[in-house]
C-alpha positions in Angstrom: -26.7 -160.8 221.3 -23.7 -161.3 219.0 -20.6 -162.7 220.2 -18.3 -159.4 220.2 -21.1 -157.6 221.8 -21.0 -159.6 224.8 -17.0 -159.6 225.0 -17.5 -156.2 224.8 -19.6 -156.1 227.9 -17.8 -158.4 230.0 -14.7 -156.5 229.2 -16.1 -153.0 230.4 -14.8 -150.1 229.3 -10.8 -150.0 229.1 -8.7 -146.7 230.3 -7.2 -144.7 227.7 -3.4 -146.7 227.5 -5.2 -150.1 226.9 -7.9 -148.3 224.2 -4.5 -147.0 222.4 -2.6 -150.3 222.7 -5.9 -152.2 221.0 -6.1 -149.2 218.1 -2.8 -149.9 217.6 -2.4 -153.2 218.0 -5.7 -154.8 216.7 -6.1 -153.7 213.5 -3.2 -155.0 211.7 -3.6 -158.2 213.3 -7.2 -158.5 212.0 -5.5 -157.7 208.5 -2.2 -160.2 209.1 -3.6 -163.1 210.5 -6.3 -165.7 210.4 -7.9 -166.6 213.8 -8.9 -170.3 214.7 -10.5 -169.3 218.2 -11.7 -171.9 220.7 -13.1 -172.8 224.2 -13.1 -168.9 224.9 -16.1 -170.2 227.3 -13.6 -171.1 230.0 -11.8 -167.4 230.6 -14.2 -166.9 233.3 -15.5 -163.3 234.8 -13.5 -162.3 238.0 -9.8 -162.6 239.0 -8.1 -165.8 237.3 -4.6 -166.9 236.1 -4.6 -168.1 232.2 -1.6 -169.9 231.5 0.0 -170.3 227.9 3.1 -172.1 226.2 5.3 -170.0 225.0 6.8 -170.4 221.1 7.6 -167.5 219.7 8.0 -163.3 220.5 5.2 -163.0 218.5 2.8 -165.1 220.7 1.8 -162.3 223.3 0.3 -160.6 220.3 -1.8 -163.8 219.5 -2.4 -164.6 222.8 -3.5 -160.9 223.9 -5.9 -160.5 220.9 -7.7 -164.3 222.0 -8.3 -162.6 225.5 -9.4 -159.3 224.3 -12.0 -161.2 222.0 -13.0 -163.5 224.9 -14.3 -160.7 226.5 -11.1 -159.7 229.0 -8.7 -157.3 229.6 -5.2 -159.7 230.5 -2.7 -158.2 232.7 1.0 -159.7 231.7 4.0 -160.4 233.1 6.9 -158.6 231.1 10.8 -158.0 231.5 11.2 -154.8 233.2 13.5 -153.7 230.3 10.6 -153.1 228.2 8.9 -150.5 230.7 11.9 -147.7 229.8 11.4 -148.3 226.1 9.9 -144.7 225.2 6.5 -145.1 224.0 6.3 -148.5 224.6 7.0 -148.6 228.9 4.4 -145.6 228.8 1.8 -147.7 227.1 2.6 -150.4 229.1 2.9 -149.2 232.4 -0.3 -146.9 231.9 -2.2 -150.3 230.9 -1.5 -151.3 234.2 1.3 -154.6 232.4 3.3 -156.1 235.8 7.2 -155.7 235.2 9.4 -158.5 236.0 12.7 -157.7 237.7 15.6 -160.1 237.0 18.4 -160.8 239.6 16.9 -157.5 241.4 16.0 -157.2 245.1 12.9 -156.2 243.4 12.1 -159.4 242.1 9.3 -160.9 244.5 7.4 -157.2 243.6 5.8 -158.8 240.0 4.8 -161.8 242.3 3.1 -159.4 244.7 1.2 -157.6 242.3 0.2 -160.7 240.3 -1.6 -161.9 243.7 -3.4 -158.2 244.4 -4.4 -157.8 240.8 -6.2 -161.5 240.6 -7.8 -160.9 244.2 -9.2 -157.3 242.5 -11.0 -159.5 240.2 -8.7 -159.2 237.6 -7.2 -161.9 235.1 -3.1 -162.0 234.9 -1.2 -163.7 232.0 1.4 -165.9 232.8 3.9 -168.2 230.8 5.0 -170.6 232.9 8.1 -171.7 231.2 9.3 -168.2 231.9 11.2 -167.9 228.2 10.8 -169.6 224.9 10.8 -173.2 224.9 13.7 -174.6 224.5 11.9 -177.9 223.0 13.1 -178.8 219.1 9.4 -179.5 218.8 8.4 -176.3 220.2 6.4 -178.6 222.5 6.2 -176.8 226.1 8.9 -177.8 228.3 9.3 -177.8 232.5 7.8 -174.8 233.8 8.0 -172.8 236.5 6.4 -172.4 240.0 4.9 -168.7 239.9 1.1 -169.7 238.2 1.1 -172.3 241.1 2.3 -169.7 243.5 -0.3 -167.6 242.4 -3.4 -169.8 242.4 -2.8 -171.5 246.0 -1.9 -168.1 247.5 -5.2 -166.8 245.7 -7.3 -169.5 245.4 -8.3 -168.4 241.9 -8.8 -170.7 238.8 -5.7 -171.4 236.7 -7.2 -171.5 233.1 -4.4 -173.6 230.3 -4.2 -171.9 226.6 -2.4 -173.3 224.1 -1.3 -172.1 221.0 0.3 -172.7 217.8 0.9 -170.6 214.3 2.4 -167.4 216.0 6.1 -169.2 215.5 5.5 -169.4 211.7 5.2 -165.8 211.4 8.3 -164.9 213.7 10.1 -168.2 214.8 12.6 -168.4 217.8 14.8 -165.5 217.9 14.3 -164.5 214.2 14.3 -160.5 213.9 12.4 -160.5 210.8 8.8 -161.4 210.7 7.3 -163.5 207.4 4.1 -162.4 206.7 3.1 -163.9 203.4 1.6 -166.3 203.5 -1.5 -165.0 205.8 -0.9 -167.5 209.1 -3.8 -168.9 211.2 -3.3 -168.1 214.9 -4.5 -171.6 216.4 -5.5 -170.4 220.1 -7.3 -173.1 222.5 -8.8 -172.4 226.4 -9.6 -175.3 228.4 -11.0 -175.6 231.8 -9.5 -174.7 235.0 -7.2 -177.0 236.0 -8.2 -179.3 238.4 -6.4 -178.2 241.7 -10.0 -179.7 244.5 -7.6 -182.2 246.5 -4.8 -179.8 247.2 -7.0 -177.3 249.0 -5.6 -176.7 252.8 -2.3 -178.4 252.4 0.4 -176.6 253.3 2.5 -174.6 250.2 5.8 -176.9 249.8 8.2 -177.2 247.2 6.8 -180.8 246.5 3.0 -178.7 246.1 4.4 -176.2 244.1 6.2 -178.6 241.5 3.3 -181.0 241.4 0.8 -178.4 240.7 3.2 -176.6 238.0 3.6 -179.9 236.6 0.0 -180.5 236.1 -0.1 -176.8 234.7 2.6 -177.8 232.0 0.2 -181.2 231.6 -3.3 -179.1 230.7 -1.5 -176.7 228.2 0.3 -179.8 226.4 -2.7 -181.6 226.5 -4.5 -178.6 224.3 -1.5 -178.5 222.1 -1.9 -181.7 221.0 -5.4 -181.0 220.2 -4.5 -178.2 217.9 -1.4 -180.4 216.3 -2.8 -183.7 216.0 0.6 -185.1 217.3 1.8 -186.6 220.9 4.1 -184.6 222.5 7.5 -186.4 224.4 7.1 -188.7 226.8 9.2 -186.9 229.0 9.3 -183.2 229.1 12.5 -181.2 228.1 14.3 -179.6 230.5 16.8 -176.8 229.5 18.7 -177.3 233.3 19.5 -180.9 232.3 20.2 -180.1 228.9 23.0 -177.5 230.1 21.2 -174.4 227.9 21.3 -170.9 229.5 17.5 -170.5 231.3 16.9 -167.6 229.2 18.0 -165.7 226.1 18.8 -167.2 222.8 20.3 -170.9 223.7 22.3 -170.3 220.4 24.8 -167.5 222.1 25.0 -168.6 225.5 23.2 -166.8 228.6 21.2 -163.1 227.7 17.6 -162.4 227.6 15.6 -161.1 224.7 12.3 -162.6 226.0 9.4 -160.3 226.1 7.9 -162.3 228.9 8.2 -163.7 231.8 6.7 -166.2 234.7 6.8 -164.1 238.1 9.1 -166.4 240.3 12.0 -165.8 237.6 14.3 -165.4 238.5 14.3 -168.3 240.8 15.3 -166.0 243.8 11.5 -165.0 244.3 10.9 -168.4 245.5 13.2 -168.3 248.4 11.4 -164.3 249.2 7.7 -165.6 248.8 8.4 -169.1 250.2 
């Protein structure tokens, strides 16, 4: 059996918004960009959490279509803004996509249904640095706690992605997309991160950051891989750097991310604590 056939079956049959979003969606990017797929063998069958850096508003495009081809069906995190966009919020919203409040009473709800889709057996897409890195490098920087939330609460596997490419065809906070040249999407899954010894101890803020941090350590690990370069030492951190958490760091605080981790903003921690 071929490799799409079997993506095909894993994946099932899709409802009618997420068959429209793929006819839309797919072709062009089979026509756009190249593909440099790898260690799709790690997205496992049944609910997980797949974890990505985040380097450009392009990337959920990339990082949708190495899913789809892998054989699932991700459900993302995204700004709740984008669900009253006409068209769009229908799509999304009808493809079952989690909306993320910000500074909302509402915001523990994306948190919530994260944890009910992954124990339904299904796999949620989460960028744990919340925004676009803030990195000069584009290397991932400090992430956030709501993948590690997540996995301990659910006890599901937490799979690391990285990727690179997706910034050369729209780079950080660019409005225009460059096209020409035809860019490679460099996309690479490794195995679930190893979370064995923290199994029955209690959920602190000292778990949380130390299993976040090793997160942020399996998805830099993979970029180097794919970049043949060491990332920093230390990891950037936009808080100690005095940049706005999200938005363009450029004009000062404002979000145009199309993403989000669930525990931002970082009120969710204190309502799922």
């Amino acid at each position: 059996m071929t490799d799409w056939r079997a993506a095909r079956r894993r994946r099932g049959r899709p409802g009618f918004w997420y068959r429209l979003a793929v006819l839309i969606l797919r072709p062009p990017l089979m026509v756009l960009t190249r593909r440099d797929w790898a260690g799709t063998e790690h997205i496992p069958d049944g609910g997980a959490v797949v974890v990505v850096n985040h380097i450009s508003h392009f990337d959920p495009l990339s990082f949708a279509h190495f899913l789809y081809d892998a054989g699932r069906l991700p459900r993302f995190l995204g700004k709740a803004g984008l669900f009253s966009v006409p068209v769009v919020g229908t799509i999304l919203r009808g493809a079952g996509q989690i909306p993320v409040y910000r500074e909302s009473d509402d915001a523990a709800k994306a948190y919530s249904a994260a944890v009910e889709a992954v124990r339904a057996g299904e796999l949620v897409a989460i960028y744990p640095e919340a925004t676009l890195t803030r990195d000069p490098d584009l290397w991932p920087m400090t992430g956030k706690t709501g993948a590690a939330r997540i996995a301990l609460e659910t006890g599901a596997p937490v799979v690391p992605v990285a990727q690179w490419g997706p910034h050369l065809v729209l780079p950080p906070y660019r409005r225009g997309p460059s096209l020409v040249p035809r860019r490679t999407m460099h996309l690479r899954a490794g195995p679930p991160v190893d979370l064995s010894d923290v199994v029955g101890r209690p959920v602190d803020a000292a778990l949380l950051a130390e299993v976040t941090e090793r997160i942020m350590a399996a998805i830099t690990d993979l970029l180097e891989e794919i970049r043949g370069e060491r990332a920093p030492a230390v990891r950037f951190d936009p808080r100690q750097q005095g940049l706005p958490l999200t938005g363009d760091p450029r004009r000062g605080s404002g979000s145009t991310d199309s993403t989000d981790s669930p525990d931002s903003p970082d009120s969710i921690d204190r309502r799922t604590a």
